[in-house]
Structures are given as structure tokens and as C-alpha cells.
Jmol script that loads the backbone (N, CA, C; Angstrom):
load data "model"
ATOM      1  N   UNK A   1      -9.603  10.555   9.702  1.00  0.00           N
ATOM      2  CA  UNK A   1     -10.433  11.328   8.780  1.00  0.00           C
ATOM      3  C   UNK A   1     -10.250  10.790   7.363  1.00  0.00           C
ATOM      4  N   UNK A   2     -11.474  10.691   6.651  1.00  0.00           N
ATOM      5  CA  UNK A   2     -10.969  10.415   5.350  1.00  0.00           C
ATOM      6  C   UNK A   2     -10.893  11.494   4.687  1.00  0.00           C
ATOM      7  N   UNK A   3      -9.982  10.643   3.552  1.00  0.00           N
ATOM      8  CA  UNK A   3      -9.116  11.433   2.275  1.00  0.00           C
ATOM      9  C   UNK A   3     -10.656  12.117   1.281  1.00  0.00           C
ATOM     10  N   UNK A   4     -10.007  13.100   0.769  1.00  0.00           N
ATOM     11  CA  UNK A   4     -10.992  13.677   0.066  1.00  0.00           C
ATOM     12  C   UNK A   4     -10.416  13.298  -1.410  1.00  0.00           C
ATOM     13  N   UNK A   5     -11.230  12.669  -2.306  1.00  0.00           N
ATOM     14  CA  UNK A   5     -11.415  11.983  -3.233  1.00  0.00           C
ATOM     15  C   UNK A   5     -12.179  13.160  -4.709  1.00  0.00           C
ATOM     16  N   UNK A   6     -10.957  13.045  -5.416  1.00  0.00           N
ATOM     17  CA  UNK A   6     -11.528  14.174  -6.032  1.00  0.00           C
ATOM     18  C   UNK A   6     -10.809  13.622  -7.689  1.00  0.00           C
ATOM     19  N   UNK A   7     -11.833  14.483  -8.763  1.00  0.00           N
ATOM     20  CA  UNK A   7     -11.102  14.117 -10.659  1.00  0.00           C
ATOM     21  C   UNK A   7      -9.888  14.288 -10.676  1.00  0.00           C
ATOM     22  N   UNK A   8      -9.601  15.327  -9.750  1.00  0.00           N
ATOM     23  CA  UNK A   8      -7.772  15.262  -9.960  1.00  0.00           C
ATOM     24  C   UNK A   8      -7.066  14.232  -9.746  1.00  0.00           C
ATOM     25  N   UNK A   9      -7.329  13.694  -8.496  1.00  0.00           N
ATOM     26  CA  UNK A   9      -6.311  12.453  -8.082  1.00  0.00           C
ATOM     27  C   UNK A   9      -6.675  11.221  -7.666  1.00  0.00           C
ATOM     28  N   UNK A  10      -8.082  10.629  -8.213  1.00  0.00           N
ATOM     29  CA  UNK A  10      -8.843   9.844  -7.850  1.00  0.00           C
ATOM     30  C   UNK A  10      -7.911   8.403  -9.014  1.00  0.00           C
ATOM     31  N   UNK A  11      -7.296   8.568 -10.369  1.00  0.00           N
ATOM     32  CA  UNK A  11      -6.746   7.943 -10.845  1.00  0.00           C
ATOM     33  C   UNK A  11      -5.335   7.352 -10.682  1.00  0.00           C
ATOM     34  N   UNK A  12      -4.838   8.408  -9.881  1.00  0.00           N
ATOM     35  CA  UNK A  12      -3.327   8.313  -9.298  1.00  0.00           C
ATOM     36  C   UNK A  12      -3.662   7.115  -8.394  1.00  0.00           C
ATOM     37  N   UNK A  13      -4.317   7.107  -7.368  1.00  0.00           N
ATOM     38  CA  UNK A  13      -4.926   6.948  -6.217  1.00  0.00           C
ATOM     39  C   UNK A  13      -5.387   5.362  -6.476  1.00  0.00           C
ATOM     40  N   UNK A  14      -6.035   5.119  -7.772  1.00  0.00           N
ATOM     41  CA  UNK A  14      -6.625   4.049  -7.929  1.00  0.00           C
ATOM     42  C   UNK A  14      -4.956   2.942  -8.733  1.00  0.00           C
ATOM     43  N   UNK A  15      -4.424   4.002  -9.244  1.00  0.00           N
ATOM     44  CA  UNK A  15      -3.286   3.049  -9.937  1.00  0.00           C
ATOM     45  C   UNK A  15      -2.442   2.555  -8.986  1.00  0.00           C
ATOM     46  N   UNK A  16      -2.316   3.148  -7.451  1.00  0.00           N
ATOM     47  CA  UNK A  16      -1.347   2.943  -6.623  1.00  0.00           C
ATOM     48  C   UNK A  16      -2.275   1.598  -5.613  1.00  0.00           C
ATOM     49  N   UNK A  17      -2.057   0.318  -6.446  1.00  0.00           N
ATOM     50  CA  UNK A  17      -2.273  -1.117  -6.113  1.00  0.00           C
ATOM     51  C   UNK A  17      -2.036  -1.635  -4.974  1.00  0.00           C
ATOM     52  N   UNK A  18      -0.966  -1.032  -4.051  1.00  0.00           N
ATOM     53  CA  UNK A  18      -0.636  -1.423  -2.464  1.00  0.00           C
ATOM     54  C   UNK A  18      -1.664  -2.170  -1.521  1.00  0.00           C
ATOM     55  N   UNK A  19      -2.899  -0.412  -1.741  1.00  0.00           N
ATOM     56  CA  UNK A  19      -3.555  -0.838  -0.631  1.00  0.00           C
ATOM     57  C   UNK A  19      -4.743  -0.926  -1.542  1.00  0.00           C
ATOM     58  N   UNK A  20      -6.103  -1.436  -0.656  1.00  0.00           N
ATOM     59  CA  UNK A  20      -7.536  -1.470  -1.002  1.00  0.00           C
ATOM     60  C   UNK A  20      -7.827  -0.225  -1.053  1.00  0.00           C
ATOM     61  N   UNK A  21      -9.032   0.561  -1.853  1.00  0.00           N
ATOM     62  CA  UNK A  21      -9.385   1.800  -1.681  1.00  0.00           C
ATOM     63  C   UNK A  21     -10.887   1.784  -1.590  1.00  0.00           C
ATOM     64  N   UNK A  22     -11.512   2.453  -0.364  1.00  0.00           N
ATOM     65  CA  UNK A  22     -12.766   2.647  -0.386  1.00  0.00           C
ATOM     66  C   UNK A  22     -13.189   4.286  -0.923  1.00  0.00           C
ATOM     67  N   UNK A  23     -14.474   4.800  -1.269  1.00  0.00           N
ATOM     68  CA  UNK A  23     -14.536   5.594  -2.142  1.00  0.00           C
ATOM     69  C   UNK A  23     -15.861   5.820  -1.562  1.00  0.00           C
ATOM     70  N   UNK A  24     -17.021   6.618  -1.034  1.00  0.00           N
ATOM     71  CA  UNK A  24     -17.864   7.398  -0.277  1.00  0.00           C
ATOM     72  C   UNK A  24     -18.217   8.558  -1.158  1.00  0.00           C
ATOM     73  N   UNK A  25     -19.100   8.160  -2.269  1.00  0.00           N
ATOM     74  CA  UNK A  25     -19.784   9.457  -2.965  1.00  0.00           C
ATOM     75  C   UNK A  25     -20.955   9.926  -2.362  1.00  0.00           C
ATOM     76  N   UNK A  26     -20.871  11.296  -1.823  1.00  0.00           N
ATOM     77  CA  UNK A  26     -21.646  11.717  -1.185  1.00  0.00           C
ATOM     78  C   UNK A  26     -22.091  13.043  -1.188  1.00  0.00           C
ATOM     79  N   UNK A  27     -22.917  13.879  -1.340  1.00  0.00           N
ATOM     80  CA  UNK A  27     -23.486  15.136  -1.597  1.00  0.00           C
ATOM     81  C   UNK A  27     -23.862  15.920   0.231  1.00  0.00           C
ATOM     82  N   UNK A  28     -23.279  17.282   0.222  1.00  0.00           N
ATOM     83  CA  UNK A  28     -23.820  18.072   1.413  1.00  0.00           C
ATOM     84  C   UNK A  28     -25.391  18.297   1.838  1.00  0.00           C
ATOM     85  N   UNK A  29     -26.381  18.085   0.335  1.00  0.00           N
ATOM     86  CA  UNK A  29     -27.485  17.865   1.054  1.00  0.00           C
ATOM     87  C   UNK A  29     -28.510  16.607   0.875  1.00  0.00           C
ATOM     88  N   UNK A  30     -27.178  15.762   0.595  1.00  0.00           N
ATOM     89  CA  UNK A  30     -28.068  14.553   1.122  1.00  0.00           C
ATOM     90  C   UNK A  30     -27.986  14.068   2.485  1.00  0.00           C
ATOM     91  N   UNK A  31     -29.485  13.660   3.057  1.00  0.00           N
ATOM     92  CA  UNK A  31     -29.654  13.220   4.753  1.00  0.00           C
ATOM     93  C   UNK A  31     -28.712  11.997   5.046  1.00  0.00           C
ATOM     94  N   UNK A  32     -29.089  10.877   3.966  1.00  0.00           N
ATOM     95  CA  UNK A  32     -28.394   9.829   4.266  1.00  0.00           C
ATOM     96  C   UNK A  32     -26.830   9.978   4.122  1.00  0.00           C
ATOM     97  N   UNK A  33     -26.675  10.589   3.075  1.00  0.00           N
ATOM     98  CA  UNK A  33     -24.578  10.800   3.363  1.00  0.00           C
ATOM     99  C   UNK A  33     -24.117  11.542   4.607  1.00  0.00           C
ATOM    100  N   UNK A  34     -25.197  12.374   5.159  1.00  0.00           N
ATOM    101  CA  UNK A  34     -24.873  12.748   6.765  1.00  0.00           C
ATOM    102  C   UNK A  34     -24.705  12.000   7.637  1.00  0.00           C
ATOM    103  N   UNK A  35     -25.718  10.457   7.455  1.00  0.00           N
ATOM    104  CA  UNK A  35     -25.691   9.738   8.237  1.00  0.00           C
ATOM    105  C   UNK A  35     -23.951   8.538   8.525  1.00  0.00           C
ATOM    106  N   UNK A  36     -24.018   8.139   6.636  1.00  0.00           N
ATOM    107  CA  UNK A  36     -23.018   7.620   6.522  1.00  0.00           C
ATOM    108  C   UNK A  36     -21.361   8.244   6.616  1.00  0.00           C
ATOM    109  N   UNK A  37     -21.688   9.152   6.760  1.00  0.00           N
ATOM    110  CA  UNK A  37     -20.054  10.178   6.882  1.00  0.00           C
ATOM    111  C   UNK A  37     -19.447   9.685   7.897  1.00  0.00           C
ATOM    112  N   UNK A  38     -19.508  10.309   9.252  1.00  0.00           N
ATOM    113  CA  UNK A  38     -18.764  10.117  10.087  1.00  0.00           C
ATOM    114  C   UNK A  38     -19.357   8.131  10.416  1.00  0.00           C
ATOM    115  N   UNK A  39     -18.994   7.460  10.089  1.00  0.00           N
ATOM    116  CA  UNK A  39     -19.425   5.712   9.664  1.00  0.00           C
ATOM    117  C   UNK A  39     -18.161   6.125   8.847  1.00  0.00           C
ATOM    118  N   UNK A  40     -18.049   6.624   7.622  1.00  0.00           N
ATOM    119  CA  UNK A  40     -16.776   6.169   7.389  1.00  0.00           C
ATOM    120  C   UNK A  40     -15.561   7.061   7.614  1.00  0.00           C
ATOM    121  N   UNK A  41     -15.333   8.206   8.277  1.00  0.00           N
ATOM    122  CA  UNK A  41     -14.298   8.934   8.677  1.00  0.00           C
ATOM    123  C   UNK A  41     -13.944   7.893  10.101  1.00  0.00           C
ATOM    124  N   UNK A  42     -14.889   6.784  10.676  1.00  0.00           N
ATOM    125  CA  UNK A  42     -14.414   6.251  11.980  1.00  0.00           C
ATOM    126  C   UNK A  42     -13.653   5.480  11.513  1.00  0.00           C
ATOM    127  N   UNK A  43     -14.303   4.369   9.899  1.00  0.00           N
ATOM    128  CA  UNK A  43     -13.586   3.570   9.144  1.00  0.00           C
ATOM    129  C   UNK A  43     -12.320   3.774   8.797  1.00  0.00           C
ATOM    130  N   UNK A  44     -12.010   5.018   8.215  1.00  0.00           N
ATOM    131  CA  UNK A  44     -10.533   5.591   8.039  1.00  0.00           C
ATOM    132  C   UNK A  44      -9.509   5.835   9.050  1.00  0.00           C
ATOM    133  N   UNK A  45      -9.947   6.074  10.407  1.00  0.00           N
ATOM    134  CA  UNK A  45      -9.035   6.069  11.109  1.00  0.00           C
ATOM    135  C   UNK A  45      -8.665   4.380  11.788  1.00  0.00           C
ATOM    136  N   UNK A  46      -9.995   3.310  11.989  1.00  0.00           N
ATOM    137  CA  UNK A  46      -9.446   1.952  12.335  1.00  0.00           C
ATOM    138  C   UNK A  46      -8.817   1.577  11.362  1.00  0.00           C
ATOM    139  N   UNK A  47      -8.838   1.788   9.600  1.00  0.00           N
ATOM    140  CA  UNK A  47      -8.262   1.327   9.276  1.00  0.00           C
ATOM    141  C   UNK A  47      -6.861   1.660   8.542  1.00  0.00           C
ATOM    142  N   UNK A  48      -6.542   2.880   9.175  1.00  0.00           N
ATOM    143  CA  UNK A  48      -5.130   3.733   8.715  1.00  0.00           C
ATOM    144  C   UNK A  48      -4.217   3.025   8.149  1.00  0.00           C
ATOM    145  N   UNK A  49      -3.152   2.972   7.236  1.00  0.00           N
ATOM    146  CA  UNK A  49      -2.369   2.238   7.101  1.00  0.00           C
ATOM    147  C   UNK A  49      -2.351   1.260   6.182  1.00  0.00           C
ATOM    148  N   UNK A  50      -3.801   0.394   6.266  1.00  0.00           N
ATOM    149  CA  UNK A  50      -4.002  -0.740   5.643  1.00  0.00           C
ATOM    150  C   UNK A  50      -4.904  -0.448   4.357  1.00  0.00           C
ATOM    151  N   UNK A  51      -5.987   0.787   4.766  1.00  0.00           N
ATOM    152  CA  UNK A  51      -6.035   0.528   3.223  1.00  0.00           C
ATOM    153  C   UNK A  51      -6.911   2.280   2.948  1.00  0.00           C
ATOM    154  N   UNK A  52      -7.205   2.525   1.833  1.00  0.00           N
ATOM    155  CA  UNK A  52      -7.097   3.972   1.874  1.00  0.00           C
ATOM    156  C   UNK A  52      -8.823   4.362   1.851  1.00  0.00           C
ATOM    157  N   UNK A  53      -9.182   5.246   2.487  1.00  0.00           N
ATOM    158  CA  UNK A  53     -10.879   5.087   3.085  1.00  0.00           C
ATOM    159  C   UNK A  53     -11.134   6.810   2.633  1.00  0.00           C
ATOM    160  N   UNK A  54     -12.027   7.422   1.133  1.00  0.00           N
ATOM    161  CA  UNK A  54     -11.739   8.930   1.197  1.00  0.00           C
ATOM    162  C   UNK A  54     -13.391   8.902   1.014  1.00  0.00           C
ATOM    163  N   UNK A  55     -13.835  10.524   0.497  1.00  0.00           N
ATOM    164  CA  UNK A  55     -14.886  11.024  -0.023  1.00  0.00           C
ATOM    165  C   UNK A  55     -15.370  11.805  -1.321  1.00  0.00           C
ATOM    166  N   UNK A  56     -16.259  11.074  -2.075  1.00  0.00           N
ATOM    167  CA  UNK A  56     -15.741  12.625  -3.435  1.00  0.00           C
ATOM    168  C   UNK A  56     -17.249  12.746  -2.865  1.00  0.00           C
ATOM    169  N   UNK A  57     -17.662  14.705  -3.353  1.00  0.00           N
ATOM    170  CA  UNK A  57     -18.583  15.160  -3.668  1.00  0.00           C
ATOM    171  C   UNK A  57     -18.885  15.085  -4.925  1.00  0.00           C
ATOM    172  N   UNK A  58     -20.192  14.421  -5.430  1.00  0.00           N
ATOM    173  CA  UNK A  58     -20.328  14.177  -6.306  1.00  0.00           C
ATOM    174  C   UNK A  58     -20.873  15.561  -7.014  1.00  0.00           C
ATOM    175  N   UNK A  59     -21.224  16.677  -6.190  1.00  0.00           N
ATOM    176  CA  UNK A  59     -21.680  18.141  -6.983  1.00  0.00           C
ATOM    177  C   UNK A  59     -20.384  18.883  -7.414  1.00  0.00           C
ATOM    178  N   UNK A  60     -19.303  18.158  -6.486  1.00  0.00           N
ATOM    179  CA  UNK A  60     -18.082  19.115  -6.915  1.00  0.00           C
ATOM    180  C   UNK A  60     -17.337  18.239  -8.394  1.00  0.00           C
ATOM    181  N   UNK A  61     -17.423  16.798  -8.526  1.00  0.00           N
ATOM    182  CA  UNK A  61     -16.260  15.979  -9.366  1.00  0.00           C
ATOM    183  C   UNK A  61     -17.395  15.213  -9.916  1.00  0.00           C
ATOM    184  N   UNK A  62     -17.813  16.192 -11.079  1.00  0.00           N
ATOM    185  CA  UNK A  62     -18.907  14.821 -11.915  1.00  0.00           C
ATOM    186  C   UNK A  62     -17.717  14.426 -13.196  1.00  0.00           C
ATOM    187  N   UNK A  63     -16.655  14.488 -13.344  1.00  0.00           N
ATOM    188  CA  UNK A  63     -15.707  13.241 -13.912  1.00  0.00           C
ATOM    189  C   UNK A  63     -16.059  11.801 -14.029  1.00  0.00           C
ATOM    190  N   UNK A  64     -15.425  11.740 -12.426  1.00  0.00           N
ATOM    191  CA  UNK A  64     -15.657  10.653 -11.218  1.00  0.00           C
ATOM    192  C   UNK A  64     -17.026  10.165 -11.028  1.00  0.00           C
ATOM    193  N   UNK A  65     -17.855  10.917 -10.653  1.00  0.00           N
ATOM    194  CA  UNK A  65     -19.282  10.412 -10.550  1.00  0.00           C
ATOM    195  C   UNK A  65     -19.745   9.835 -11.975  1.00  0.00           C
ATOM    196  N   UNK A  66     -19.561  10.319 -13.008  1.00  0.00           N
ATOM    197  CA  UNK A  66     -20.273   9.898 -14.319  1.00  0.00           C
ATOM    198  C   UNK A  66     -19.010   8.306 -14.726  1.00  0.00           C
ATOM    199  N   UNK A  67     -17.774   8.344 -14.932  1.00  0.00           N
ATOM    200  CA  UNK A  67     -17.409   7.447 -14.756  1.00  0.00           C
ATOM    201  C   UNK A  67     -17.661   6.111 -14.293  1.00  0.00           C
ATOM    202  N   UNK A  68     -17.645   6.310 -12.817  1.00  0.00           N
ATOM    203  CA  UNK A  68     -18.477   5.177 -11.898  1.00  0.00           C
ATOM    204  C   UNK A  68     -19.649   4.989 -12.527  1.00  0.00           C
ATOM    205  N   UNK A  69     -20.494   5.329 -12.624  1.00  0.00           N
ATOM    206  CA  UNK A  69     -22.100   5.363 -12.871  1.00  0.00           C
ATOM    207  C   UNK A  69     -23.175   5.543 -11.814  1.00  0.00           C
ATOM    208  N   UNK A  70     -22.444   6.589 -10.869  1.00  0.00           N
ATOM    209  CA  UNK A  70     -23.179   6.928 -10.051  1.00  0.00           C
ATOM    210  C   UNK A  70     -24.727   7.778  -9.921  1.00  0.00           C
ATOM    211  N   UNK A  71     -25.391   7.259  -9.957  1.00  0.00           N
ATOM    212  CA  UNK A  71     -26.663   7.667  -9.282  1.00  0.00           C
ATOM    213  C   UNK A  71     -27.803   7.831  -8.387  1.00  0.00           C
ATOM    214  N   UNK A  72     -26.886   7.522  -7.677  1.00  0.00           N
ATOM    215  CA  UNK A  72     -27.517   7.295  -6.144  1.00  0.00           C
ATOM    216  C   UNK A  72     -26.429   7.457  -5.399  1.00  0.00           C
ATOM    217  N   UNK A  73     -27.114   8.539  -4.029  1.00  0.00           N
ATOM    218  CA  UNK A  73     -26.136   8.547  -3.198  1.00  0.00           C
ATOM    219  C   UNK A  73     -26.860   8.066  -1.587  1.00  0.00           C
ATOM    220  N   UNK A  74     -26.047   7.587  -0.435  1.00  0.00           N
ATOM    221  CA  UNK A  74     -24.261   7.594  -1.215  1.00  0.00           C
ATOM    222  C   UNK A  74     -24.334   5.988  -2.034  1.00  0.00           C
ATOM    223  N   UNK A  75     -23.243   6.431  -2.090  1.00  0.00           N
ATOM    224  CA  UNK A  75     -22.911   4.849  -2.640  1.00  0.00           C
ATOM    225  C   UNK A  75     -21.507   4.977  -2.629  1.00  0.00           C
ATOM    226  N   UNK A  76     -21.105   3.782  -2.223  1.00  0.00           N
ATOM    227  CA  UNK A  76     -19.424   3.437  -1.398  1.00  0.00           C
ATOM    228  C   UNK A  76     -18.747   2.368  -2.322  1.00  0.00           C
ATOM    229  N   UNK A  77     -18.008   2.765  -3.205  1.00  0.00           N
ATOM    230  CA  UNK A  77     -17.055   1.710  -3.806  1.00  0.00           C
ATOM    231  C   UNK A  77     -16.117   1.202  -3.154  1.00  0.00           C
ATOM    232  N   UNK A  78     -15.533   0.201  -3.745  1.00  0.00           N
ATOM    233  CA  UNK A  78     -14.578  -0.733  -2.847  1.00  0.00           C
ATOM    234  C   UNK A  78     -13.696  -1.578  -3.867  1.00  0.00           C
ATOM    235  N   UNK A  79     -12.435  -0.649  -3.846  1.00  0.00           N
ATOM    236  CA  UNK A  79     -11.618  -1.685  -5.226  1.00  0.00           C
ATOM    237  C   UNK A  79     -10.528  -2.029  -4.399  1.00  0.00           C
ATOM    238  N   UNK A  80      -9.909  -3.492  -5.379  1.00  0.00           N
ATOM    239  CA  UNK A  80      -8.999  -3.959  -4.644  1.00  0.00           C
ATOM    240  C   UNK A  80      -8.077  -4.170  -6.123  1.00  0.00           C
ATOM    241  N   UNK A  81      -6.921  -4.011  -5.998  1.00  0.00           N
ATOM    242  CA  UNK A  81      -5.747  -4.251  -7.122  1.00  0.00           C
ATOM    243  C   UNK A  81      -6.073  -3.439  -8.738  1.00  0.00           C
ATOM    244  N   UNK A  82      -6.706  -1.903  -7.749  1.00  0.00           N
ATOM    245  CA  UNK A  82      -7.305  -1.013  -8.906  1.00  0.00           C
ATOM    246  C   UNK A  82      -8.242  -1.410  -9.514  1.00  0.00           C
ATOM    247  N   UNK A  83      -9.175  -2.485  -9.168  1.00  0.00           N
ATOM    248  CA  UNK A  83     -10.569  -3.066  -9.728  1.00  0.00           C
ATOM    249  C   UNK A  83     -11.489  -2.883  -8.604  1.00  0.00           C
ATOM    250  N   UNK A  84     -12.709  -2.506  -9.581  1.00  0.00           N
ATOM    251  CA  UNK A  84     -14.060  -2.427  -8.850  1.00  0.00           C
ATOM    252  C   UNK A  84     -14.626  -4.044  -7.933  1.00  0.00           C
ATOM    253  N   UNK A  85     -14.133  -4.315  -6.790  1.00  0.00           N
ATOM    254  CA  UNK A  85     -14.846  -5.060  -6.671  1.00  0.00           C
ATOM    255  C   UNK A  85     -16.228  -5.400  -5.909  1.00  0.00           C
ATOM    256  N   UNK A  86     -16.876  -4.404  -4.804  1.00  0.00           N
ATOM    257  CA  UNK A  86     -17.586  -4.503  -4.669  1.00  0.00           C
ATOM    258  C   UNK A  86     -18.407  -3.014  -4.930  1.00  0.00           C
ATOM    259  N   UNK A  87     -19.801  -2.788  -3.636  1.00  0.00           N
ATOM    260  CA  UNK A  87     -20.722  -1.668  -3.855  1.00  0.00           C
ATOM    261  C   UNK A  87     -21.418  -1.608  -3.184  1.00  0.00           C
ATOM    262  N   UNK A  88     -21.774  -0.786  -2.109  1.00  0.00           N
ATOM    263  CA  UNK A  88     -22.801  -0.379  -1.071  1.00  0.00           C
ATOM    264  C   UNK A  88     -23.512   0.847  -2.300  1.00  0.00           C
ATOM    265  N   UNK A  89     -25.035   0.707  -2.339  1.00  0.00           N
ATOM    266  CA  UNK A  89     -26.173   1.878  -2.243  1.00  0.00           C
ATOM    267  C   UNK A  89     -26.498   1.888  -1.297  1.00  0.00           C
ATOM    268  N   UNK A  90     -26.859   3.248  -0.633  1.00  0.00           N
ATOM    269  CA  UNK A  90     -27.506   3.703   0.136  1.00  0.00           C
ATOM    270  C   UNK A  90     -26.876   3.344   1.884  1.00  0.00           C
ATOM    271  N   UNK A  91     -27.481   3.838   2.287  1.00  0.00           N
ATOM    272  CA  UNK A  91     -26.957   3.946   4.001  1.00  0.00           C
ATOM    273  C   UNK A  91     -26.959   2.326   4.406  1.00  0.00           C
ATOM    274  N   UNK A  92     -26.181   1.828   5.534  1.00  0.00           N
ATOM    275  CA  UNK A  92     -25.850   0.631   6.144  1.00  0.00           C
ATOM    276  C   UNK A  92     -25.121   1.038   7.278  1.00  0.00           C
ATOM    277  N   UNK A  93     -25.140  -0.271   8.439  1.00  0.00           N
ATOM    278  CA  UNK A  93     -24.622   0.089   9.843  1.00  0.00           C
ATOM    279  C   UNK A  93     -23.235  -0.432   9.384  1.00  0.00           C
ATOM    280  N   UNK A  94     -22.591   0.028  10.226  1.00  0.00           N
ATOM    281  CA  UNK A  94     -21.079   0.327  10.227  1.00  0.00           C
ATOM    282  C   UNK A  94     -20.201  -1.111   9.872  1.00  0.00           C
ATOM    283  N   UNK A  95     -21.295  -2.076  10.525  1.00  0.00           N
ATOM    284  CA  UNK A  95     -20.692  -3.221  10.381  1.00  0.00           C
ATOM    285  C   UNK A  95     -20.911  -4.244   8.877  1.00  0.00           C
ATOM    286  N   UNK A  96     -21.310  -3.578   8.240  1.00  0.00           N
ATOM    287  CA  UNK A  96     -21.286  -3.851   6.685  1.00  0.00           C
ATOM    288  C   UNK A  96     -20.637  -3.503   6.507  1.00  0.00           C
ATOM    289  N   UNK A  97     -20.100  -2.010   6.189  1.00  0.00           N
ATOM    290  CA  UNK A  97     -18.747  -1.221   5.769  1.00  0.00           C
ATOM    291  C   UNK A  97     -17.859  -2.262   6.446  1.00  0.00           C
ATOM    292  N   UNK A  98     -17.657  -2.362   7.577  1.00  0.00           N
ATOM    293  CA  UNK A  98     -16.151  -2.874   8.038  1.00  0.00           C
ATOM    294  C   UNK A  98     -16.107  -4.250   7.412  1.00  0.00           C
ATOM    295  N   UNK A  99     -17.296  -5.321   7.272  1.00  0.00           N
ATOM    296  CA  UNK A  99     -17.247  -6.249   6.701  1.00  0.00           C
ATOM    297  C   UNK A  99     -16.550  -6.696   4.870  1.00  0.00           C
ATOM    298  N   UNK A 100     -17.191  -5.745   4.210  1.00  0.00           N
ATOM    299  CA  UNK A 100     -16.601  -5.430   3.137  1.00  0.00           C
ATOM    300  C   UNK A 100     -15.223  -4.807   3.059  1.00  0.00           C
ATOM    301  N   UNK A 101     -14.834  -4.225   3.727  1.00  0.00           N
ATOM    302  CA  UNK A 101     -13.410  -3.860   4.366  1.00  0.00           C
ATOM    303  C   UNK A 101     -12.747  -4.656   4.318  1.00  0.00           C
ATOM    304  N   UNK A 102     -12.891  -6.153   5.562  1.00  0.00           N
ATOM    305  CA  UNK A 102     -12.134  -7.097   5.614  1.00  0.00           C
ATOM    306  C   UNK A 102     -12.231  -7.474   4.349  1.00  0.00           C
ATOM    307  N   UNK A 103     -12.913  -8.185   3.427  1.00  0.00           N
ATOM    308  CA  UNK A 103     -12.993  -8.862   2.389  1.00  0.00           C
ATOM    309  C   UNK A 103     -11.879  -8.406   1.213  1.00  0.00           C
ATOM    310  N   UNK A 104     -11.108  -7.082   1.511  1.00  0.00           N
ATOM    311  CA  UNK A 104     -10.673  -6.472   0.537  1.00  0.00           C
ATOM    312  C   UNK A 104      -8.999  -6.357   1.443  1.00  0.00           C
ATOM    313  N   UNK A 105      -8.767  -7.119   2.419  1.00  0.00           N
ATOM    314  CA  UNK A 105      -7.337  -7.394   2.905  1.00  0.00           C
ATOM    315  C   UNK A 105      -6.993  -8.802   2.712  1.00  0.00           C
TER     316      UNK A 105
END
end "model"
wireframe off; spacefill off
backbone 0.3
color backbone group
């Protein structure tokens, strides 16, 4: 399951350099973050361990959302050594996510 990604601890989270962190901004009534959800709660469990896979609601943590420059959902960040390095908009099959995944081990 992924981590729930929230203004409180989304900075802790990003300073702790270990692992890669993926990031899933996504809203309850958007169709497409329904689609992409469980796509990445499967992601979080193949990739346990290795690197950290959560979700913010962007209606609950506009911190975080305005920060990023989010405006569109979802949209899936992907930092590696606490840097932004890549970015999914919008929905994709699973095997993009995991692809960008590898790229970030």
C-alpha cells in the first residue's frame, strides 16, 4: 500500500536521500486518479524496501500541491537524491510507472 504523502511530512520524507521517492497527486473525484491508484499501491508493494511509493490529496495538502506546481491530476513525481527528476501527467499503463521506477535505482 502506499504511504500517504501529506504538508506535514512530505519534506522529512524528501530530505531522507536513501531511497527514490515516488509521489501520486491525486484527488477522490478525479476518474483518472481512480484509475491510476491501485497502478501505484501494486507499485509500492513490488517495490517495498527499495524505494518509497506514497499519495497526497491534493484537496487535502495544497502546501505540497502549490509547491510542485501542480495542476493537473494525477500527476506522479519521481525524485531521486531529494531532486525532482522526472514526471508523469495524466494516466499511463503500469509499465511506464515501473519503467521510470527503474531509472531512479
Amino acid at each position: 500500500m502506499a504511504k500517504e504523502i501529506t504538508d506535514a511530512n512530505y519534506k522529512e520524507l524528501l530530505a531522507d536521500t536513501s531511497k527514490p521517492v515516488v509521489i501520486d497527486f491525486w484527488a477522490t473525484w478525479c476518474g483518472p486518479c481512480r484509475m491510476v491508484g491501485p497502478v501505484i499501491d501494486e507499485l509500492a508493494a513490488e517495490y517495498e524496501g527499495k524505494v518509497v511509493i506514497g499519495k497526497c490529496n491534493v484537496d487535502d495538502n495544497e502546501d505540497m500541491t502549490m509547491e510542485f506546481g501542480i495542476r493537473n491530476i494525477p500527476t506522479i513525481l519521481f525524485f531521486k537524491n531529494g531532486q525532482l527528476v522526472d514526471k508523469q501527467v495524466g494516466s499511463a499503463p503500469k509499465s511506464v510507472f515501473a519503467q521510470k521506477i527503474e531509472a531512479l535505482l
